[in-house]
C-alpha atoms as one frame of an Amber mdcrd trajectory, in Angstrom:
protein
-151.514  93.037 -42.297-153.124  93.906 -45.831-156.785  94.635 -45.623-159.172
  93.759 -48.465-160.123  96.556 -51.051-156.459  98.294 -49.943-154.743  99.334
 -53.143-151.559  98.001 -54.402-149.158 100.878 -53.646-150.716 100.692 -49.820
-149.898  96.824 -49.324-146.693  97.461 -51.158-145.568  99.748 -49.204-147.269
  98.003 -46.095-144.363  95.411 -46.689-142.127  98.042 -45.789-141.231  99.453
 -49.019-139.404 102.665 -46.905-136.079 102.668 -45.315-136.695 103.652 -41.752
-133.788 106.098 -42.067-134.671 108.334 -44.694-138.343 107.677 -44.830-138.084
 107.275 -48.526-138.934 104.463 -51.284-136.179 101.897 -50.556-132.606 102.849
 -52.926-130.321  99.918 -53.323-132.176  98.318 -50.080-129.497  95.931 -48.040
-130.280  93.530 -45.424-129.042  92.699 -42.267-129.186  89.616 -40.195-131.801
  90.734 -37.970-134.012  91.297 -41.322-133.709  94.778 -41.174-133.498  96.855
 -44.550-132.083 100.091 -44.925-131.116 101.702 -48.393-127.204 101.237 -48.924
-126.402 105.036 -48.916-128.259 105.275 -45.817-125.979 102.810 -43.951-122.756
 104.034 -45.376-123.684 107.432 -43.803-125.478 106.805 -40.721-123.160 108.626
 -38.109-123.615 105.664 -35.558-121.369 103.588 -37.749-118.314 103.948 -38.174
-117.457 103.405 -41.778-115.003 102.452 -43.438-112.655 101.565 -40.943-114.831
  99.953 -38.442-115.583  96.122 -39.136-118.561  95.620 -37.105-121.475  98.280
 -36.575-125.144  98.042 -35.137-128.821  97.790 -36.388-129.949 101.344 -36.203
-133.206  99.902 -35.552-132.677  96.841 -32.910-129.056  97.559 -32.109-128.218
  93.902 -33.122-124.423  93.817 -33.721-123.633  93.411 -37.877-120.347  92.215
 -38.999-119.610  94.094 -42.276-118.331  92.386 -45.153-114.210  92.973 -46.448
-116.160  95.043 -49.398-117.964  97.571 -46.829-122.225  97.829 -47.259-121.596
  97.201 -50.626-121.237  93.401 -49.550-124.223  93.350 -47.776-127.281  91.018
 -49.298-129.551  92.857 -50.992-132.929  92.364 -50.307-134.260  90.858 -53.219
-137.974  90.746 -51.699-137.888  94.137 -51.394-136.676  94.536 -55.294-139.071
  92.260 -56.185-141.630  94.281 -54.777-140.421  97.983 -56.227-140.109  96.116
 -59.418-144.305  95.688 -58.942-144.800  98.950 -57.628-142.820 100.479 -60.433
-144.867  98.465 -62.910-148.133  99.534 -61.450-147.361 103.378 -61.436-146.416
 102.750 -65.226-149.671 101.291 -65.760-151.305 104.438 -63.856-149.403 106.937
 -65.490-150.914 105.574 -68.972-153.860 104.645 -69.219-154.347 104.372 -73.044
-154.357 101.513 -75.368-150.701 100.893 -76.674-151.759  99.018 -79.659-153.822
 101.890 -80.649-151.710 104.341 -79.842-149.068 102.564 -82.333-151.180 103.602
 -84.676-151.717 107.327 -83.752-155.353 106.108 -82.063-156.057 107.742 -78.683
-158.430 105.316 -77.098-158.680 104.514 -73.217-157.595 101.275 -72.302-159.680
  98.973 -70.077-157.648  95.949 -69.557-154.150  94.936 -68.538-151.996  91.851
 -69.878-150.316  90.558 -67.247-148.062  88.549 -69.695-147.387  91.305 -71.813
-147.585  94.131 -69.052-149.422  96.130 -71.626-153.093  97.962 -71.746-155.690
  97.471 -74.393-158.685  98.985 -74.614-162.037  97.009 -75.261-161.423  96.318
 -79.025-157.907  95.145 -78.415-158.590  92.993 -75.848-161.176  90.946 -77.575
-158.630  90.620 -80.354-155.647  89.852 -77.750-157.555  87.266 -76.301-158.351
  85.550 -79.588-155.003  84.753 -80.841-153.698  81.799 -81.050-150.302  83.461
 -79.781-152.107  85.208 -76.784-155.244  83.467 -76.035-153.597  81.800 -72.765
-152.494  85.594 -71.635-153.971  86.295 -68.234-155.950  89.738 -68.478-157.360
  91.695 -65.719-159.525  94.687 -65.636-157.217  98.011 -65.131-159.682  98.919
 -62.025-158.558  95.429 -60.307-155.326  96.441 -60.873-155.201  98.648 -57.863
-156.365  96.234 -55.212-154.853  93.307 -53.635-156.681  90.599 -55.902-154.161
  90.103 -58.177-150.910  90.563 -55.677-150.285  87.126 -56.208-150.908  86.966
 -59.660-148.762  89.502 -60.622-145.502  87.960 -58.463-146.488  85.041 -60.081
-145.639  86.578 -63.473-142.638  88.495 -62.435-139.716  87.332 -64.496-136.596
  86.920 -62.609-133.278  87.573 -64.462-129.703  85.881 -63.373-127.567  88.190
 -61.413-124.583  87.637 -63.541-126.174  87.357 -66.787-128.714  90.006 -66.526
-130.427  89.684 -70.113-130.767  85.677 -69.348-133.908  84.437 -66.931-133.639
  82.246 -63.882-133.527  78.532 -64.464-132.649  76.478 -61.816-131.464  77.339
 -57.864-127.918  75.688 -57.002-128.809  73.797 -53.668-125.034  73.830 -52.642
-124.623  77.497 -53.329-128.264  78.513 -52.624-128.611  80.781 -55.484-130.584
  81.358 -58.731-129.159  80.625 -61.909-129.110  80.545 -65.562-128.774  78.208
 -68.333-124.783  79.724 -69.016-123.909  79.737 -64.930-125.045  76.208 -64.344
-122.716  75.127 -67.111-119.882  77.375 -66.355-119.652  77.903 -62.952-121.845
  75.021 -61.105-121.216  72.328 -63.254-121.372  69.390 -60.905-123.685  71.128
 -58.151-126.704  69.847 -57.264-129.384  72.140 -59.171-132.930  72.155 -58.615
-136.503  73.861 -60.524-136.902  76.908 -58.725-140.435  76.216 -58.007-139.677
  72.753 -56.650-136.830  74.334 -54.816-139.022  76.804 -53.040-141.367  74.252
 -52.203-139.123  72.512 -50.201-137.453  76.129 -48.261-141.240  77.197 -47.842
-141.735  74.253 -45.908-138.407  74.783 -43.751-139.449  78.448 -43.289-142.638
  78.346 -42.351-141.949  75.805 -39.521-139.003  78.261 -38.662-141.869  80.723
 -38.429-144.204  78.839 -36.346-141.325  78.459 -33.599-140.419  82.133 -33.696
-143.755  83.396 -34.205-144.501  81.596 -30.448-142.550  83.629 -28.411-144.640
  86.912 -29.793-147.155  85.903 -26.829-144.183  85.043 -24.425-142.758  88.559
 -24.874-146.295  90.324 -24.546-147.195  88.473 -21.599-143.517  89.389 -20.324
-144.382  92.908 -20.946-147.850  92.913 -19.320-145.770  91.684 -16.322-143.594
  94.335 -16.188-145.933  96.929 -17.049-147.587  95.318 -13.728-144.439  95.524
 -11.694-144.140  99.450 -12.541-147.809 100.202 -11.228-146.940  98.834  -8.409
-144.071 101.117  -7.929-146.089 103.536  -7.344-147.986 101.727  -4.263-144.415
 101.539  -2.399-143.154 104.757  -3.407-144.037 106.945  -0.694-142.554 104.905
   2.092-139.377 103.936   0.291-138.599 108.091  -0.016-139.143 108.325   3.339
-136.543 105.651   4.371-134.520 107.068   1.972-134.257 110.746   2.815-134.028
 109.337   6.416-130.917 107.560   5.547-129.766 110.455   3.103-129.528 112.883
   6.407-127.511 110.136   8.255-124.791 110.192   5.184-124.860 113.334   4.431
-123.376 114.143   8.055-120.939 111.523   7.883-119.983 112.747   4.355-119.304
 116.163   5.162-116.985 115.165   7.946-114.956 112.794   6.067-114.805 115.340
   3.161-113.334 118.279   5.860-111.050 115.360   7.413-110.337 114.331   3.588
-109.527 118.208   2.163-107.764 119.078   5.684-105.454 116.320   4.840-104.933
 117.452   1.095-104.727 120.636   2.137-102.050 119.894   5.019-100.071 117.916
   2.664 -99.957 120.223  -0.144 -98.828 123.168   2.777 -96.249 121.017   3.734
 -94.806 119.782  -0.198 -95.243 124.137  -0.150 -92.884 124.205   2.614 -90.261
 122.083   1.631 -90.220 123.371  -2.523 -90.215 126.599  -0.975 -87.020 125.568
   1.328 -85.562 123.866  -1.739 -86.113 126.786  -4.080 -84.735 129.524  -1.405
 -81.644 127.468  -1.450 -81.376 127.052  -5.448 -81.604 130.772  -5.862 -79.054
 131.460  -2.671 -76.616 129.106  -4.564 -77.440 130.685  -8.143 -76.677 134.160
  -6.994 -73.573 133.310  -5.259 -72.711 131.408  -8.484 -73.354 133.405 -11.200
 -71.880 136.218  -8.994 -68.482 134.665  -8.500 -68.480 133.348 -12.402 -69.600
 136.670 -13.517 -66.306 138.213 -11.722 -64.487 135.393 -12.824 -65.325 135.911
 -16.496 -64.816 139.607 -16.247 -60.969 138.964 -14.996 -60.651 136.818 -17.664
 -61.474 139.473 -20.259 -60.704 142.781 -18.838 -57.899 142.245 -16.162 -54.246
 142.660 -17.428 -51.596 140.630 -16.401 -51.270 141.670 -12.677 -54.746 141.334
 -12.414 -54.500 138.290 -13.331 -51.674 137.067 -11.317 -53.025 139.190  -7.846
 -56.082 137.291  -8.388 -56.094 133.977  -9.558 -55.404 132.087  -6.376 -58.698
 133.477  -4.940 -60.447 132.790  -7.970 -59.097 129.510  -8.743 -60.471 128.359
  -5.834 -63.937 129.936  -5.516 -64.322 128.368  -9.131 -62.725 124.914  -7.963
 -65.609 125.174  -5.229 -68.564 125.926  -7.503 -67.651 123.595  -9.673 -67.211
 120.626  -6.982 -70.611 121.684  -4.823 -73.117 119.237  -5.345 -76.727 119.759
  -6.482 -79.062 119.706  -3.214 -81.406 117.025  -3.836 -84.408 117.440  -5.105
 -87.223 116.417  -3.466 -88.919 113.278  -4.781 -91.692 113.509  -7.449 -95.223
 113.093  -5.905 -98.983 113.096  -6.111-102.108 112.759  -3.649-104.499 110.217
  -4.810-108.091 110.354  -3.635-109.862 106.557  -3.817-112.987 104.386  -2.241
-113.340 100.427  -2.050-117.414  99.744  -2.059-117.324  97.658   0.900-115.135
 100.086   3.289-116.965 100.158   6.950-118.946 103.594   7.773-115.546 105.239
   9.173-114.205 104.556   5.947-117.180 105.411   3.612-116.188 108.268   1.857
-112.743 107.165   0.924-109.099 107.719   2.107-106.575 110.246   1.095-103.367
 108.250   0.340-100.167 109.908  -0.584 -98.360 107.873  -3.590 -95.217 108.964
  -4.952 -94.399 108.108  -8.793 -92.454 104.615  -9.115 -88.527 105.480 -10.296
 -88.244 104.159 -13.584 -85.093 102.107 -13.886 -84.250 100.612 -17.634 -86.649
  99.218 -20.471 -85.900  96.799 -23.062 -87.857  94.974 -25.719 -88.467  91.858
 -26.727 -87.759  90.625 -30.242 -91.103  89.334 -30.910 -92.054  88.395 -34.440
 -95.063  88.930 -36.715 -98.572  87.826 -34.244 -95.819  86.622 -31.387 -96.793
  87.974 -27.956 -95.453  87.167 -24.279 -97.268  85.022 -22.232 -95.547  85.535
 -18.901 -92.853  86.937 -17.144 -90.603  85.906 -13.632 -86.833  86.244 -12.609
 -84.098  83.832 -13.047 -81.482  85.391 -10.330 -81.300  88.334 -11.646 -82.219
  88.009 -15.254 -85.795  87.875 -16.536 -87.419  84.799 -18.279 -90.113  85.444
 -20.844 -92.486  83.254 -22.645 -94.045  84.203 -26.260 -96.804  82.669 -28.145
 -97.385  82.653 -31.738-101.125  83.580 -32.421-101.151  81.743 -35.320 -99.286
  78.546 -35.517 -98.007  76.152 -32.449 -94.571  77.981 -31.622 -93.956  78.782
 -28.465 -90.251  80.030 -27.032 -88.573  80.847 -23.511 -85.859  83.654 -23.606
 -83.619  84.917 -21.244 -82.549  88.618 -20.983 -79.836  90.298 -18.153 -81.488
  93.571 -17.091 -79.605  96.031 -19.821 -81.730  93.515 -22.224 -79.070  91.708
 -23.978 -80.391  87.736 -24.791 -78.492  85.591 -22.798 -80.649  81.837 -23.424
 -83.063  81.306 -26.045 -85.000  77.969 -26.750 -88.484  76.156 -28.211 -90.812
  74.880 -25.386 -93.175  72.994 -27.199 -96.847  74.008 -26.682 -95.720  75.840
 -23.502 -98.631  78.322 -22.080 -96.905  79.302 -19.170 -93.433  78.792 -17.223
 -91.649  79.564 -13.728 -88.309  79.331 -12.245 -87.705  77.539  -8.636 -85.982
  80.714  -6.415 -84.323  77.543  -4.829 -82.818  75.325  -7.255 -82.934  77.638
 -10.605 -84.280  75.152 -12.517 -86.987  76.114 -14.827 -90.693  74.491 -15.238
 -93.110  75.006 -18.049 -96.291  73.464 -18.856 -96.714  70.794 -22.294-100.523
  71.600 -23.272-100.193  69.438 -26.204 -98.613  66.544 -24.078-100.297  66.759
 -21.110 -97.490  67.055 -19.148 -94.949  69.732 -17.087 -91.186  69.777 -18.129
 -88.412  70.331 -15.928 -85.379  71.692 -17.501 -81.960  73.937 -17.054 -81.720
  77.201 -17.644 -80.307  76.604 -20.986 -83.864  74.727 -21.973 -82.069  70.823
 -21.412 -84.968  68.650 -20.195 -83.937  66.726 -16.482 -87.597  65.277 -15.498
 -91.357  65.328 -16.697 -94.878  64.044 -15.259 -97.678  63.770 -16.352-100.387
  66.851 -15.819-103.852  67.319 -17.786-104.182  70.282 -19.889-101.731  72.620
 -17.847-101.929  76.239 -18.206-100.237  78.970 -16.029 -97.903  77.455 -13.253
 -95.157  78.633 -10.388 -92.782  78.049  -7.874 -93.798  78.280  -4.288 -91.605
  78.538  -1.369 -91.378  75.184  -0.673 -90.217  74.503  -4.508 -93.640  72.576
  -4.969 -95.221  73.777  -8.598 -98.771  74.723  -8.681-100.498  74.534 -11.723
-104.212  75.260 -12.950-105.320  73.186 -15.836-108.397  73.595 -18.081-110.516
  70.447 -16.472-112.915  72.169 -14.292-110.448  74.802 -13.949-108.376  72.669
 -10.942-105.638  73.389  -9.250-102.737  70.944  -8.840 -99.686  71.051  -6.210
 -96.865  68.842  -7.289 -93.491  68.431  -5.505 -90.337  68.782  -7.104 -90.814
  65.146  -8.821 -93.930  65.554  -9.907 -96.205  63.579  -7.254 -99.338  65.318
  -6.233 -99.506  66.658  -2.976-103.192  68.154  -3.359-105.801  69.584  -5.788
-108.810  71.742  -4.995-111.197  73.171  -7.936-111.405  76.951  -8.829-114.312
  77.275 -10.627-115.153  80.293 -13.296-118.322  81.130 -13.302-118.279  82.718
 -17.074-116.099  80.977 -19.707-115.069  83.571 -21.944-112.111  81.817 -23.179
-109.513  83.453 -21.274-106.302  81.931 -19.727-106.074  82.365 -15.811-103.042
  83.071 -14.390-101.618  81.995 -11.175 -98.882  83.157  -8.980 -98.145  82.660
  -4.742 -97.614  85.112  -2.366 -95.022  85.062   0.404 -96.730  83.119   3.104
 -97.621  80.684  -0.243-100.893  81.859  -0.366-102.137  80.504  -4.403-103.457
  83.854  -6.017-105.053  83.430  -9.283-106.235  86.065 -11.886-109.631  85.408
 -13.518-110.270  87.353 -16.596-113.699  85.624 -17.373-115.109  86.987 -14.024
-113.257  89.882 -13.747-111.619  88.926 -10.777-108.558  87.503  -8.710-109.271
  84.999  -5.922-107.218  83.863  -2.913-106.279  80.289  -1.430-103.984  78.981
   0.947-101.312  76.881   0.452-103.258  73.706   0.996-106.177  75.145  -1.169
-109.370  76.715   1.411-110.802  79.854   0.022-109.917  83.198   1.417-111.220
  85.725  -0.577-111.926  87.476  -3.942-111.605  90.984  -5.236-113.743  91.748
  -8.106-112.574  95.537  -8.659-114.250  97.986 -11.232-114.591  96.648 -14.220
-111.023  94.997 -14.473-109.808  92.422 -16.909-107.201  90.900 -14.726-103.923
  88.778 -15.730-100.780  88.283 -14.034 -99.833  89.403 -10.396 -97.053  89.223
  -7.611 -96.504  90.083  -4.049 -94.470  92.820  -2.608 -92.364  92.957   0.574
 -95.671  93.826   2.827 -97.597  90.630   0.945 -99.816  93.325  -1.141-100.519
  91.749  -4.477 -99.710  93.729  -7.367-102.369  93.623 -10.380-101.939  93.717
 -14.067-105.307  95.477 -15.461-105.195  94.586 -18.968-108.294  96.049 -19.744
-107.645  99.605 -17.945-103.467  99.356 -18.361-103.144  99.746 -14.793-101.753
  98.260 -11.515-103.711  98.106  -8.624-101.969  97.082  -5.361-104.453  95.082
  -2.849-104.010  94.991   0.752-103.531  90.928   1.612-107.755  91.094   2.833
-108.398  91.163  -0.904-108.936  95.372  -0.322-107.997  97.607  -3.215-105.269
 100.240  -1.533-103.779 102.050  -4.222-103.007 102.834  -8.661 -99.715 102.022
  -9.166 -99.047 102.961 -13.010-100.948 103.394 -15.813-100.653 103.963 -19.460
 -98.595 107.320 -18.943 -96.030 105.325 -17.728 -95.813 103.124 -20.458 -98.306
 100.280 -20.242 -99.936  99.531 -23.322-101.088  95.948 -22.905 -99.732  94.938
 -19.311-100.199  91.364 -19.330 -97.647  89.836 -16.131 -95.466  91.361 -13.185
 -92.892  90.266 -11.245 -90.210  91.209  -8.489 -86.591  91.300  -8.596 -84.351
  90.098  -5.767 -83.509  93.715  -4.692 -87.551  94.705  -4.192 -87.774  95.974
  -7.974 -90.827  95.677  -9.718 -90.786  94.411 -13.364 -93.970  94.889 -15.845
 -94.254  93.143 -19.413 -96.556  94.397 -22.093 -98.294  91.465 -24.212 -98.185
  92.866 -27.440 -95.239  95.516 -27.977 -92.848  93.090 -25.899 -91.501  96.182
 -23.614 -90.154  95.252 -20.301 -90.076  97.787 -17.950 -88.140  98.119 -14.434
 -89.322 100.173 -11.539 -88.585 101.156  -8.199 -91.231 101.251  -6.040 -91.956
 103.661  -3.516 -93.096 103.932   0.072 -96.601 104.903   0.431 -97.893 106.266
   3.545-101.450 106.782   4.372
């Protein structure tokens, strides 16, 4: 706060007249919403933001996220307090820098000037000012003495006569403030441009946001006390860390010994595994390449005669030896290629939770999944897929439009030609029955679930509350979780309710779950608010959760061994969990093609299928044993 007797430039610039940046006057001074000002150069070239093509940015001083206008900083506000303010510090160094009488010196007088019109922002010296005060034209002129200039006396006074110009209209002074646009204006804007708005004085105008402000200010200025007694707490709690310190190192360099011996023999069992795997994948390349380069040698040999017959050997050469060489070539060019062995890696990985036998990790050996085929989708301008499963042996797709309610099912045979294509209302997720072949998607707009053929031809509806992501157990019953307390709700195949059970999210972030079964018709659903996928049985009692590292879950299905595979939208993965909820292995990643995996599914030969959300690419895979 200002003190009394502090000079004008020191409770100027007390207000913050510097940009915490560059430590300079203010330039073009921009403010944020956290009431931060920095100059505009200063955030255009701070190298924490990254301008231009970045649309948000943070506070270099709080780290409060800013979004940034279409126009870049130069959309900003600009702090007009802060103007305001250099606009009186610039007036006052004026004033400083000449301290003569300018009526006197119009006249080619030299005479030091003792008082300052605050009306007229001029200096006059004692003479001058008698005679300033005395006319009629300037009697009402509020002087002050030059020396009171420099203190804080007259701070108010001088604000008070600071003329403010309209932003449009620079040459034309501030008449009214537009309550519906909440700006100052002139005579020419209020005719022009806010005819019809509800204008108001500017002082009566700033009476009334004075009054708003300043109980604004009285409820933030409260939690200043809050925060420091907050702080004196935990400025408490970190003495005290000091009281406990000792005996906390000793447990822990007690328990440090125990893991380091269990570490070091799990990491010799761990690299004697690596190690024996990688002699043995020696071994067998080495078997496979001494056989490629027996077979080259013999082959290149016999072509090499072959080819020299051809061009040197007359015609009794020829005819001695072409029954011989006809038939060594008829054999090298029949012999199959040895196959090659299999494409590989060893992949080193921990779950948190593993038991002490287990609590360095495992050494798993996971061969690469055999890509098969890839298609796309045709997906139009902000279309993406909501889900994927298998109709026989095609694949059935759902899209969204981000924009507008259009929502379609297609139907593709695995080369990707479009077999079936159709509208399904506001659909936001669909399944086919394994059984029957008939299709089911959920009406969010109708609160309701549509049976239909394959073709999209409706046979039956019920009714079902805000339904979201469904499938097709088993038993043909449809389970489907709708928004209402996130519940779960088993139909049969005509729509009567054989149970519901809640599954609460904890953190509404406004994804969709997901929900798929697994082969024992266990319900599995995919959580992307909590970052996780939990587990029911059939008739709804909680098994288990898997939370992973920092996952963003969506769709999922079960393999032959009831492992659930795992979309990872946020990391473009798959993680396969053992069916105790235990993360096992990677599957894919981005490498392979997964830019936005957002649903899996099998085929009916054991094939895995992954759909990207936003490019529409549908990908086929084989998937391979893994042994541990």
């Amino acid at each position: 706060m200002a003190k009394s007797g502090t000079s004008l430039r020191d409770i100027v610039s007390e207000v913050f007249l510097s940009c915490r940046i560059c430590n300079a006057k203010f330039s073009s001074p921009k403010v944020l919403s956290c009431l931060h000002t920095f100059c505009k150069n200063c955030l255009e070239t701070h190298p924490d933001n990254k301008f231009p093509n970045a649309r948000q940015f943070k506070c270099p001083t709080c780290q409060t996220e800013e979004c940034l206008p279409e126009d870049g900083v130069q959309g900003l506000r600009n702090n007009f307090f802060i103007l305001s303010l250099l606009e009186i510090l610039s007036a006052y160094e004026s004033t400083k820098e000449n301290l003569h009488c300018e009526v006197c010196a119009s006249d080619g007088e030299e005479n030091i000037a003792t008082s300052h019109c605050l009306d007229c922002s001029e200096n006059f010296c004692i003479s001058c000012t008698r005679v300033h005060c005395r006319s009629k034209l300037s009697k009402a002129h509020e002087v002050i003495p030059i020396t009171d200039l420099e203190t804080g006396q007259y701070i108010k006074d001088l604000r008070s006569h600071q003329k403010s110009h309209c932003l449009l209209h620079q040459n034309e002074p501030v008449r009214y403030f537009c309550v519906q646009c909440e700006t100052l204006i002139c005579i020419d804007c209020k005719v022009i441009d806010h005819d019809g708005h509800k204008c108001a004085q500017p002082k009566d105008a700033a009476e009334t946001q004075r009054n708003i402000l300043s109980d604004r200010f009285k409820q933030a200025h409260c939690k200043i006390p809050q925060i420091r007694v907050g702080l004196a707490k935990v400025q408490q709690m970190k003495a005290s860390i000091e009281t406990n310190l000792s005996d906390a190192e000793v447990e822990i360099h007690a328990r440090e010994q125990e893991l380091i011996k269990k570490i070091k023999t799990c990491t010799e069992k761990s690299i004697t595994q690596i190690r024996t795997f990688a002699a043995e994948r020696k071994r067998q390349l080495d078997d496979t390449c001494d056989k490629l380069q027996t077979m080259l040698r013999s082959f290149e040999e016999s072509v090499e005669t072959t080819e020299q017959l051809l061009n040197h050997g007359n015609d009794e050469d020829i005819l001695q030896m072409q029954h011989q060489c006809k038939q060594r070539m008829s054999e090298v060019a029949e012999t199959r290629m040895p196959e090659l062995p299999p494409e590989c890696e060893v992949q080193f990985y921990y779950n948190e939770d593993m038991v002490d036998t287990e609590i360095f990790g495992r050494v798993v050996h996971v061969p690469k999944p055999e890509r098969l085929a890839t298609f796309k989708i045709e997906l139009t301008k902000d279309e993406s897929v909501v889900n994927v499963c298998m109709k026989g042996e095609d694949i059935s797709v759902s899209t969204r439009h981000n924009v507008v309610v259009k929502r379609r099912i297609l139907t593709y045979n695995k080369d990707g030609t479009k077999k079936v294509e159709f509208q399904s209302g506001d659909n936001r997720g669909h399944a086919v029955s394994r059984q029957t072949g008939l299709l089911y998607y959920s009406d969010w707009t109708h609160n309701k679930i549509n049976c239909t053929t394959p073709d999209g031809i409706v046979q039956k509806s019920w009714k079902c509350i805000r339904p979201r992501s469904l499938t097709v157990n088993s038993k043909n019953h449809v389970v489907a979780i709708t928004k209402k307390d996130g519940r779960v709700v088993v139909f049969d195949d005509t729509g009567r309710i054989l149970h519901t059970f809640a599954d609460k999210t904890n953190i509404n972030s406004g994804y969709f779950k997901m929900v798929s079964t697994g082969n024992d018709d266990d319900i599995i659903i995919s959580d992307p608010n909590d970052e996780c996928v939990r587990v029911y049985s059939s008739s709804g009692s909680f098994k288990y959760s898997y939370s992973g590292r920092n996952i963003l879950p969506c769709g999922s299905c079960v393999n032959s061994s009831n492992d659930i595979i795992l979309t990872d939208f946020r990391n473009r993965k798959l993680q396969v969990l053992s069916s105790k909820g235990q993360l096992k292995y990677f599957l894919l990643s981005a490498e392979d093609g997964l830019n936005c995996p957002k649903d899996v599914t099998m085929t009916v030969d054991g094939h895995l299928v992954v759909v990207n959300q936003d490019d529409g690419m549908v990908m086929f895979f084989k998937l391979p044993e893994i042994t541990a």
